[in-house]
N, C-alpha and C positions, 0 to 999 in steps of 0.2 A: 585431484586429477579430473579433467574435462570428458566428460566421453557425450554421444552422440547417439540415438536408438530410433528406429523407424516402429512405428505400430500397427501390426494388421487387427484387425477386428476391432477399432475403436471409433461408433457411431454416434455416438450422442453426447451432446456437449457437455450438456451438467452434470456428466458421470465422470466427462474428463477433469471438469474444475477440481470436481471431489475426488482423483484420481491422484491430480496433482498434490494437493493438500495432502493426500494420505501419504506417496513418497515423500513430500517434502517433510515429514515428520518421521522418516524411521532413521533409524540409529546410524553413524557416517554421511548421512546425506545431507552436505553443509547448503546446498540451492540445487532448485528440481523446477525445470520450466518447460510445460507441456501444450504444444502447440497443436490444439487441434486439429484445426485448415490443412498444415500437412501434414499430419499424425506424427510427429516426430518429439522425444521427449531430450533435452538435454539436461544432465545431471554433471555437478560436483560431487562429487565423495570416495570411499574408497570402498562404498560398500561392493562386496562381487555381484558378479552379473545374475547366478543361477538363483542368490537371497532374492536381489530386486526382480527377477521375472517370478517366486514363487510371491513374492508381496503384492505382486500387482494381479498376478492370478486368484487373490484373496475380495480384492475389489471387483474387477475387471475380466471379461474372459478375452485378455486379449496380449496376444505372443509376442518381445521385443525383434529386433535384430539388427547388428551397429550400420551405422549408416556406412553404405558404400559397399557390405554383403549383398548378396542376392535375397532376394523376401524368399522365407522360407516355405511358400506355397506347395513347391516343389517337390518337397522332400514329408508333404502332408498323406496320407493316407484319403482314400477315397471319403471314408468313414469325416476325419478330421475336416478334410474340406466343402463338404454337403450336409454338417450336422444338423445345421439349422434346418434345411428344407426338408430330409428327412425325419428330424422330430417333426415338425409340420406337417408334415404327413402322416406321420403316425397316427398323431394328435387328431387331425380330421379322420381319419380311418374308425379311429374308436369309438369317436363322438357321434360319428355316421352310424355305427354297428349298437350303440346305446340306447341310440335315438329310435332304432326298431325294434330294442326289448323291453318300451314301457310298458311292457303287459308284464314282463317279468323282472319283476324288482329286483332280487339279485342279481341276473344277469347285466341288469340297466345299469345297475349301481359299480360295479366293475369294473365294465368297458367303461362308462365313463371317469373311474375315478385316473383308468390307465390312458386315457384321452389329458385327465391334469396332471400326471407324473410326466408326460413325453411332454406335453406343451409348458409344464411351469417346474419341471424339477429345477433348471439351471437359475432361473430366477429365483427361485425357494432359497437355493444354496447363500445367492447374492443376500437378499431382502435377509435372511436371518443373521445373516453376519454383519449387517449392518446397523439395523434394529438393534441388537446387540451394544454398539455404538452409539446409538440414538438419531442415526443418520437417514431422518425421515425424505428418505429420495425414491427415485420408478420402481424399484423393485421391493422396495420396501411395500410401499401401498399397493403393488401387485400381489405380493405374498401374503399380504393382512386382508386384502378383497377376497382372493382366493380362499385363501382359510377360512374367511369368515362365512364363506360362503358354501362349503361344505360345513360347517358347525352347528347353521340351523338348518341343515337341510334342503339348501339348492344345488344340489349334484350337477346339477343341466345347466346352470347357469356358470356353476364353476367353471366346467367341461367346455362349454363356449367361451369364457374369457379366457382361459389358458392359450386354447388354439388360437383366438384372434392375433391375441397378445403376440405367442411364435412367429405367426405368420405378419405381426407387422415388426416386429426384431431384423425378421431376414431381410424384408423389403427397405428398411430403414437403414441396415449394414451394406446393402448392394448401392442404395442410392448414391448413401456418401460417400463408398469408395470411388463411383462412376463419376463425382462430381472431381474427388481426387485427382483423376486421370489426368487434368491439363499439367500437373506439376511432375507426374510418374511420368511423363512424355517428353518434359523438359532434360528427368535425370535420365532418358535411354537415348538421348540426340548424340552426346556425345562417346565415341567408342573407349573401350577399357583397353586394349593395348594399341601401339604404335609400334612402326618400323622402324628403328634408329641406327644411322648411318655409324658405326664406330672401325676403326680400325682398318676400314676400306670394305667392311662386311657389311650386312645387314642382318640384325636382330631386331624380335619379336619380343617387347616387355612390355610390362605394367606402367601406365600413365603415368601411375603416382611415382614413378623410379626414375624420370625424366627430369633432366634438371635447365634451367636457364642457358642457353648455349646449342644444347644436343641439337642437331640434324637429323629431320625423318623424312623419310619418303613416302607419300603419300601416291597412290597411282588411280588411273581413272575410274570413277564409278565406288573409289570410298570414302569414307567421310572424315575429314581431318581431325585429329584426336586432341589438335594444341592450339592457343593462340599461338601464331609468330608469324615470322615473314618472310616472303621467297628469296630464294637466294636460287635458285635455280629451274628454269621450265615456265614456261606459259599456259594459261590453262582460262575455263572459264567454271565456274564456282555457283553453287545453288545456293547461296544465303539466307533463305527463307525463314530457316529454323532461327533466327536470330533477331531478323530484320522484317519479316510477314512479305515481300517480296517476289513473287514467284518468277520474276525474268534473271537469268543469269549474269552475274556479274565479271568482266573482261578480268584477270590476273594476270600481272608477270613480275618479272623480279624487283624486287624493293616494297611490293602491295599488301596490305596484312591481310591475313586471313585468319576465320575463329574457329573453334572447337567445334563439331558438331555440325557445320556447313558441308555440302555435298562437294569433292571434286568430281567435272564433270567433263575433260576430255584430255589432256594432257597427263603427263608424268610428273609431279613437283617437288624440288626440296624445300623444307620449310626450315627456318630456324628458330627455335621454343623462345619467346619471348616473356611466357609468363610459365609459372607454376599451375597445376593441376587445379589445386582449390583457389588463384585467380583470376583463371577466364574468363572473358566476358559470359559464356554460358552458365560458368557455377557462380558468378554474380548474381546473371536474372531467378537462378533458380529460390538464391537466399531470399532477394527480394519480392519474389512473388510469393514464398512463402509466412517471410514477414509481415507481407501488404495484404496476406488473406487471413493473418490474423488479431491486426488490428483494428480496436473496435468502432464501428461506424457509429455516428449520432442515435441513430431508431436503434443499435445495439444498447447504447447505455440507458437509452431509455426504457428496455424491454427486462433489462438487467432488473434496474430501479423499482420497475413495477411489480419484476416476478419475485423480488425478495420481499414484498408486504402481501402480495397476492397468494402465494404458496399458504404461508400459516394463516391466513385470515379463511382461506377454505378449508384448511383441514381444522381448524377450530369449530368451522360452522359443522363441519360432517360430523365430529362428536357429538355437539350442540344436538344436533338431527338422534344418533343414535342412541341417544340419552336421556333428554329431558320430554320430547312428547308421549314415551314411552310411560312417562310418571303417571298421565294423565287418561290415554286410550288403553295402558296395561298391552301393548302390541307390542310387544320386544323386538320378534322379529322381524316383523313389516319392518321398523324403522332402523333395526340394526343395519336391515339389508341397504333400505337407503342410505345410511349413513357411510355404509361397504361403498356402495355406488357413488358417492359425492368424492370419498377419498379417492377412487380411480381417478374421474373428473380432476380432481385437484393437482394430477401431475403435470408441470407445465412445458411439455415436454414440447411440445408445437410452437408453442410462445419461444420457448428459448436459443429454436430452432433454426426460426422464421427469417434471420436476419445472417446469421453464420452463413447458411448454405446458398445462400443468393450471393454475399458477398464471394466468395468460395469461386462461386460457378461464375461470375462477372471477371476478375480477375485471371482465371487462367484462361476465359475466352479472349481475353486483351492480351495476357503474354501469349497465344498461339501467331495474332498478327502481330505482333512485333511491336506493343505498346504494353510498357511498365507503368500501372498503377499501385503508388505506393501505400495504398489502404484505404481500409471502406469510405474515411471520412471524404477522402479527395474523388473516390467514386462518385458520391453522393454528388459532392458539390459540383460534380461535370456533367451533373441531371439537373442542377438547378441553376444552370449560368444564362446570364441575359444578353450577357456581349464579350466577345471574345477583341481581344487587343494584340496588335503583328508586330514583334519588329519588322523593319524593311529590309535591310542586309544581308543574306542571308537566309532569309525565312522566307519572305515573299519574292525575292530577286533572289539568286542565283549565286550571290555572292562574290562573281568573277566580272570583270569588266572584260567585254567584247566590244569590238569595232562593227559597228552596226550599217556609218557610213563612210565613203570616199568618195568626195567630187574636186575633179582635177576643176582648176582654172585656165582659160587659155588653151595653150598648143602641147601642155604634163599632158602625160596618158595618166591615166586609171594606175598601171603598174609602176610604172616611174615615180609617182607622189608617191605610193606606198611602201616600195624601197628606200626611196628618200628618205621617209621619216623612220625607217626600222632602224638607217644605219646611224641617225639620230641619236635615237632613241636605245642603241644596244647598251650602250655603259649606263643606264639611269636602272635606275630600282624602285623606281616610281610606278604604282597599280597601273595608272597611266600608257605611260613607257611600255609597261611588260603584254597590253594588251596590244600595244601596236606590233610589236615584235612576234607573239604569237600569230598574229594576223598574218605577216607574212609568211613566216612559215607555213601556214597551212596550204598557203598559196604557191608554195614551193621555191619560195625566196630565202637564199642563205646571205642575211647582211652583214657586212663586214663593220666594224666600228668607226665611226665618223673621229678624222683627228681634232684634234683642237676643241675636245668635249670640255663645255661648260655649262653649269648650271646657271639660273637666272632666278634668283628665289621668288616665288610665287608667280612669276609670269611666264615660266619654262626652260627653255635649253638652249645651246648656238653649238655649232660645229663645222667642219670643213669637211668639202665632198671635193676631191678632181678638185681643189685647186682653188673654189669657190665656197666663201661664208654662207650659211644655212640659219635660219632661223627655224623654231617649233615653239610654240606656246597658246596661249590665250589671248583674245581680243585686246587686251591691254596693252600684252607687249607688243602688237602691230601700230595700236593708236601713236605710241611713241615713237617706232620706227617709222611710220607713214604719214602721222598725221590725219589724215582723212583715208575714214577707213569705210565711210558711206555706202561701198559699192555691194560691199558683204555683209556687212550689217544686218539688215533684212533677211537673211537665208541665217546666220550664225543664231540670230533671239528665235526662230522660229524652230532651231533644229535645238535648242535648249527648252522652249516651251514645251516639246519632247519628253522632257526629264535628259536631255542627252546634255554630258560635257563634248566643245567642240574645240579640238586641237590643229591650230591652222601655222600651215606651213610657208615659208617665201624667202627670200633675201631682205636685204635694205631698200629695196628697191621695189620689190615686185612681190605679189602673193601668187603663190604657182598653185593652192588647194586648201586642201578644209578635211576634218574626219570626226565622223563624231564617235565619241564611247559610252557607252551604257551598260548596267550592270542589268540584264536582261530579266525579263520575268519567269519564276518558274511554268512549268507548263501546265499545271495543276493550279496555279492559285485562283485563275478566275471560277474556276470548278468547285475549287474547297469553299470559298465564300460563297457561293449561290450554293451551295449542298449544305453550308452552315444556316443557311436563314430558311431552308427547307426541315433541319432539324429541328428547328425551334428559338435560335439565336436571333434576339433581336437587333443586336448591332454590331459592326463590325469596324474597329479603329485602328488604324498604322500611326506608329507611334516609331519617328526615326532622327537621328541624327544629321541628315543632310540636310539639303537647302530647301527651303516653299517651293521653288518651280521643280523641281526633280521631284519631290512628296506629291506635289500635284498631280505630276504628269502619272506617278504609278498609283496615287490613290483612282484618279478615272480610269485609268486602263484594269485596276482589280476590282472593283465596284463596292470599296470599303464606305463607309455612311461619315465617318468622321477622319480625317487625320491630321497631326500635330507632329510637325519639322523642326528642324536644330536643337533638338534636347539632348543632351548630356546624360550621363547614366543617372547621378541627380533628379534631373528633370523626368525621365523617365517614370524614379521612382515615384516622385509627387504627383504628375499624371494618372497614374493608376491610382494611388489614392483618392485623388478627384473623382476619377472614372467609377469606384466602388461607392463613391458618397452618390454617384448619382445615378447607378445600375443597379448597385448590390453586388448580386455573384458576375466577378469579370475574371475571366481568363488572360492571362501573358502569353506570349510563344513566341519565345527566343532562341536563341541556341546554345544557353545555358552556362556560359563563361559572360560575357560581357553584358547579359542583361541581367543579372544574378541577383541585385536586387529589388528589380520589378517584380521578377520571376518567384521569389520567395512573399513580398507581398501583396501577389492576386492572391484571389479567393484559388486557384488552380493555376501552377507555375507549370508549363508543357514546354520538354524543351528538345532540341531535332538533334537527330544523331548520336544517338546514346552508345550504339554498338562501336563507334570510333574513339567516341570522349566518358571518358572516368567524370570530369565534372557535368557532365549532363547528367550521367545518371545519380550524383552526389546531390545534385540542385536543386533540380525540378520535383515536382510533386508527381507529373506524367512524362516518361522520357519515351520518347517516337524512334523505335529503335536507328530504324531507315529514314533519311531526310526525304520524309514523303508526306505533305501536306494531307492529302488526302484521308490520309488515318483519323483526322478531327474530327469529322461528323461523325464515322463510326465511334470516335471517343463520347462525343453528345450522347448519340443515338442508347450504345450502351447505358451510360447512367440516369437518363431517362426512364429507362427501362428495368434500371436496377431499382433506383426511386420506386417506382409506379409498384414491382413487383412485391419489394418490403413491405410498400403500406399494404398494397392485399393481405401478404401473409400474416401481418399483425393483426389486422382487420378480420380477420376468416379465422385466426387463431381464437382470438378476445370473444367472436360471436358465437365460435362454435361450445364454448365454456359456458359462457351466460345461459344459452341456450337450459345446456344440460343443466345447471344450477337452478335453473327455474322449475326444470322436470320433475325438479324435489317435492314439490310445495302438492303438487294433486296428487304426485305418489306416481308418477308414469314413466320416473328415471330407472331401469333397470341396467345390472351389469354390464351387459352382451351391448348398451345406446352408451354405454357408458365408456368405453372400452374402445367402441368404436369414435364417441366424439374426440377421446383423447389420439389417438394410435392413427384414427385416419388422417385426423387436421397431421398430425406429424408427418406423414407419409404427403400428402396431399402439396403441403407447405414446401417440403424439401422436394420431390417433381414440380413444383411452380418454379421453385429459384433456380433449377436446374436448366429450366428452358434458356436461359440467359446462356447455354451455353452455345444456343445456333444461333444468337442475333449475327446479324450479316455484316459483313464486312464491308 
C-alpha cells in the first residue's frame, strides 16, 4: 500500500538522508522515499501510521500528516508551536544570569548548567541515540562537544554552544519552511469543495468526490476548483496562478478553464474534465516538487566532497585530541580543541548550500508561470550562450492574417475582399481560412462561390453571379495571362516582406492582390534585446519555411543567425551544429513538433504548457503562458542561481578552513566554533533564499 505524508519540522538535509535510510529499514516498509524540497515522505508498506510517526520521532523531531489533511499546526499548543524559540530563550536567560555569578561558583555553575539542558536537551536526546548507532552526524558531534565540554570543566563555553546551537536550529527550521512557501502556495490555489449541479439542485462536496462529467457552478469572485470547460456563461478569468499573467483572460462557452484561476465577473458552468489529482494545477505542483528535488551538478559535487571531507576531519579532531596530548601532557587544552574541531567538522552549510538555492529558484519560477524541471536545467539556463527560436508559433503568432488588399483598377477595397472570401469559403487551406476571417471581421457574411475547385499548388476557381473567378499565386496568373509584368514588381516586393501574395482576377483581367502573413508576436523584438541584455550572446530562428519569409522575420526580430526549410530532422542536426559551436544552446518551441530539437539542447523551453500535456512532458522549461517574455527572466534567474551556489560553496569551504586552521595556535574555541559551523548554515540558506525576489 502506497501512502503519501507531509513533514512539519524537517530542516536539514543530511538528517533527511539519514531519516530516509532509517525508515527505509524498519520492518513492513518495502521503499521509503523522502523528498526534502517539499518535505513530503512517500512510503510502501503496511506498517501503521502511529509505529512510523513514533520511529521517526526516534530520529527526527518532526510530526507526519497525509497529504491532502490540513498541517497539524493548528491543533499545536502554544507550548508545541514556539518550543524552539522559547527554549532559546531560556537558554539565553540562564547563560545571561551565569554569566553574572562568576564570583559564585555554584550559583554560576547552575544557571549555566540549566542555560545546557534548555539549549541541548533535545539534541542530547537525538546525538545519543544515534551514537548508539554509530551515526556520526550534527547532533551527534553537538552532544559529544557539549559533554565534553562540561567534563573538563568549560561550563561557559558549554552554556554558549548550547544556546548558539538553539538559537541557530530555530533560524535554520523557519528559513526552510519560508523557502517551502512557493509549493504550500501552489497547494492552497486551488479550493477543496465545489458546487455541483445535480439533480437540478446545487451541492457543496469535496473535490475529490467529483467525477469526469459533473457540472459546477462557479460564481464571480471564486476560484474554480476543476479543470473543465464552459458549457455555460461568459465571464473573464484571472489565470495568473497558473500562467504568471496578471491581465484577465476573455471566457465563454467551449473555453477551458483550470483549477485554481480566479472567476472574475460573470456566473459559469463548467464541466470537470479531469480528475482532482490531474489538473493542470496538481500537475505543476508534482513537478515543482520533483524539479526541487533533483540534484543539480554543484549538488553532486558538494555530495562527493562532503563524504571524504566529513571523516577526514573528524579523524584529524581525534588526531588533535590525542596524540599532542602524548607530548605537552595538556589533555585538556587539546581535548577541548579536539571538542572544537568536531563541531567544525559538521557539514551542515556545505550540504546545505545548493538544496536551498535550488528550492528557492524553482518555486520563484513556478510563482510566474515557468516550470523548471530541476537544478540541473536551472543551472544550464545560467550558463547558455545562445538561445535558438522556432518561427511558427513561438516568434510569429502562429495564425495567418491578411495584412494586405490592394484593388486593381475600378474593384473597390470591399468588393476584392468579399470576392475572395466567397472563394475561398469551401477551402481548408490556413490560407483560405485567413481570408475568410478577414472578412468577417469586417462585417462580411460570404456566401460559397459555386463551381469550387481546387487547383493543386497554384490555388482555387469558382463562379460568382454568373462569372468564373480565379484566386491563387503568381503562377497561376503567368499561365492564364501570360505576361504578368505589370504586377510583378509589387507581388516580389510584398513577399520580400516575408508575406505570401494571394491574387485574384478572371482569364482575362487581374482585379487585386492580398498578402498574408503569419504576424509577429508583440514581444519578440523585446524578448531578444532583453535576451542579449541578460547575457545571451546569440540569437538563431531556426524554421521550416522558405529564405524570403525567414528573412524577412529574422530582420524584423533582430535574431544574429537564421536557418530556413528544415524539417524536424534538420532541425535536430542544427542544434547539434549550434552546441558544437556555442556550447550551452537553448530551443523554444512549442513542444509537439519540435520535440526533438527540444530534447537535444542543452535546455528544451517549450510555450504553453497550461493548454498542452506534451509541453509540459517535453521540455526541460515549460512557459506556462505563451509569453515570450518569461526568457530573460528564465536567464536572469539561473544566472543568479549559478552565481549564488558558487558563493554558498565558496563561503561554506572558507568558512571550515578557516576554523581548521584556528587549531594549530590553539585560538579555535567552541562558542568560533559553533558559530563557523551554524552561521555559514544560517548565512548560506538566507543567500539562496534571496532568489526568491529576482524580478520578474
Amino acid at each position: 500500500m502506497k501512502r503519501q505524508y507531509r513533514m512539519k519540522g524537517l530542516s536539514c538535509a543530511d538528517c533527511a538522508a539519514k531519516l530516509e535510510r532509517h525508515i527505509q529499514a524498519l520492518p513492513g516498509v518495502k521503499e521509503a522515499k523522502l523528498n526534502f524540497a517539499a518535505a513530503k515522505l512517500t512510503i510502501v508498506g503496511a506498517i501503521p501510521e502511529d509505529e512510523l510517526q513514533r520511529e521517526i520521532k526516534k530520529v527526527e523531531d518532526v510530526t507526519l500528516y497525509p497529504i491532502g489533511a490540513s498541517a497539524p499546526t493548528g491543533e499545536k499548543s502554544f507550548w508545541e508551536s514556539n518550543r524552539k524559540a522559547i527554549m532559546s530563550g531560556m537558554s539565553l536567560a540562564a547563560l545571561g544570569i551565569g554569566l553574572l555569578f562568576q564570583e559564585k561558583v555554584f550559583l554560576n555553575k547552575i544557571f549555566l548548567l540549566l542555560s545546557v539542558i534548555a539549549g541541548g536537551h533535545s539534541v542530547a536526546l537525538k546525538g545519543i541515540r544515534n551514537l548508539v548507532r554509530l551515526n556520526f552526524e550534527m547532533n551527534v558531534l553537538m552532544t559529544v562537544a557539549i559533554g565534553g565540554a562540561l567534563l573538563i570543566g568549560e561550563w561557559k563555553e558549554a552554556a554558549v554552544v548550547a544556546f548558539l546551537f538553539a538559537v541557530s536550529e530555530m533560524l535554520e527550521s523557519y528559513s526552510m519552511e519560508k523557502a517551502r512557501q512557493s509549493i504550500r502556495s501552489l497547494m492552497d490555489m486551488a479550493p477543496k469543495e465545489a458546487t455541483v449541479i445535480r439533480n437540478g439542485g446545487e451541492t457543496k462536496v469535496p473535490v475529490e468526490e467529483l467525477a469526469v462529467g459533473d457540472v459546477i457552478l462557479v460564481k464571480p469572485g471564486e476560484k474554480i476548483p476543476m479543470d473543465g470547460e464552459i458549457v455555460d456563461g461568459t465571464s473573464s478569468v484571472d489565470e495568473s496562478a497558473i500562467t504568471g499573467e496578471s491581465l484577465p483572460v476573455e471566457k465563454s462557452v467551449g473555453d477551458a478553464v483550470y483549477a485554481g484561476t480566479v472567476n472574475q465577473e460573470g456566473a459559469i458552468r463548467i464541466r470537470v474534465t479531469r480528475l482532482v489529482e490531474d489538473t493542470t494545477i496538481a500537475k505543476i505542483i508534482h513537478l515543482v516538487e520533483e524539479a526541487q528535488n533533483e540534484r543539480a551538478p554543484s549538488q553532486a559535487f558538494v555530495d562527493r566532497f562532503a563524504k571524504y571531507y566529513t571523516p577526514a576531519v573528524m579523524g584529524l579532531a581525534v588526531f588533535v585530541a590525542t596524540v599532542p596530548p602524548l607530548f605537552t601532557n595538556q589533555w585538556a587544552y587539546w581535548i577541548y580543541e579536539g571538542l572544537a574541531l568536531l563541531v567544525v567538522a559538521c557539514p551542515c552549510a556545505l550540504v546545505v548550500s545548493t538544496p536551498v538555492a535550488i528550492i528557492s529558484a524553482i518555486g520563484r519560477a513556478a510563482r510566474s508561470g515557468v516550470l523548471i524541471k530541476g537544478g540541473v536545467f536551472l543551472e544550464e539556463a545560467g550558463r547558455l550562450k545562445a538561445v535558438a527560436f522556432d518561427k511558427t508559433g513561438t516568434l510569429t503568432k502562429g495564425e495567418p492574417a491578411v495584412t494586405d488588399i490592394e484593388p486593381a483598377g475600378e474593384t473597390s477595397r470591399k468588393a476584392l475582399l468579399e470576392l475572395a472570401a466567397r472563394l475561398e469559403r469551401l477551402s481548408e487551406h490556413p490560407l483560405a481560412k485567413a481570408i475568410v476571417k478577414k472578412a468577417e471581421e469586417e462585417g462580411i457574411v460570404p456566401r460559397p462561390a459555386g463551381g469550387f475547385s481546387v487547383i493543386a499548388g497554384k490555388g482555387a476557381s469558382g463562379v460568382v453571379d454568373g462569372q468564373a473567378y480565379y484566386i491563387g499565386n503568381l503562377r497561376l496568373f503567368e499561365e492564364l495571362h501570360g505576361d504578368v509584368s505589370s504586377i510583378r514588381d509589387r507581388v516580389l516586393a510584398l513577399q520580400e516582406q516575408g508575406k505570401t501574395v494571394i491574387i485574384l482576377g478572371t482569364e482575362n483581367e487581374v482585379l487585386g492582390w492580398m498578402a498574408v502573413a503569419d504576424p509577429l508576436r508583440e514581444d519578440a523584438v523585446s524578448t531578444v534585446r532583453e535576451l542579449k541584455k541578460a547575457g545571451v550572446s546569440t540569437a538563431i530562428m531556426l524554421t521550416g519555411d522558405n529564405g524570403r519569409a525567414a528573412a524577412a522575420v529574422a530582420n524584423a526580430v533582430g535574431v544574429d543567425e537564421y536557418y530556413a526549410e528544415l524539417s524536424p530532422e534538420d532541425k535536430l542536426e542544427q542544434i547539434k551544429k549550434l552546441r558544437r559551436k556555442y556550447g550551452k544552446v537553448a530551443m523554444v518551441g512549442d513542444g509537439v513538433n519540435d520535440a526533438p530539437a527540444l530534447a537535444s539542447a542543452a535546455v528544451g523551453i517549450a510555450m504553453g504548457g497550461a493548454g498542452s500535456d506534451a509541453a509540459l512532458e517535453t521540455a526541460h522549461i515549460a512557459l506556462m503562458a505563451d509569453d515570450l517574455s518569461k526568457l530573460p527572466f528564465i536567464i536572469r534567474l539561473g544566472r543568479a542561481a549559478v552565481r549564488i551556489v558558487k558563493q554558498n560553496i565558496s563561503f561554506a569551504l572558507i568558512t571550515k578552513l578557516i576554523a581548521v586552521f584556528l587549531v594549530f595556535p590553539g585560538w579555535l574555541t567552541l562558542w568560533i566554533a559553533i558559530l563557523a559551523d551554524m552561521g555559514a548554515t544560517i548565512l548560506v540558506t538566507l543567500n539562496g533564499m534571496r532568489l526568491l525576489r529576482v524580478k520578474d
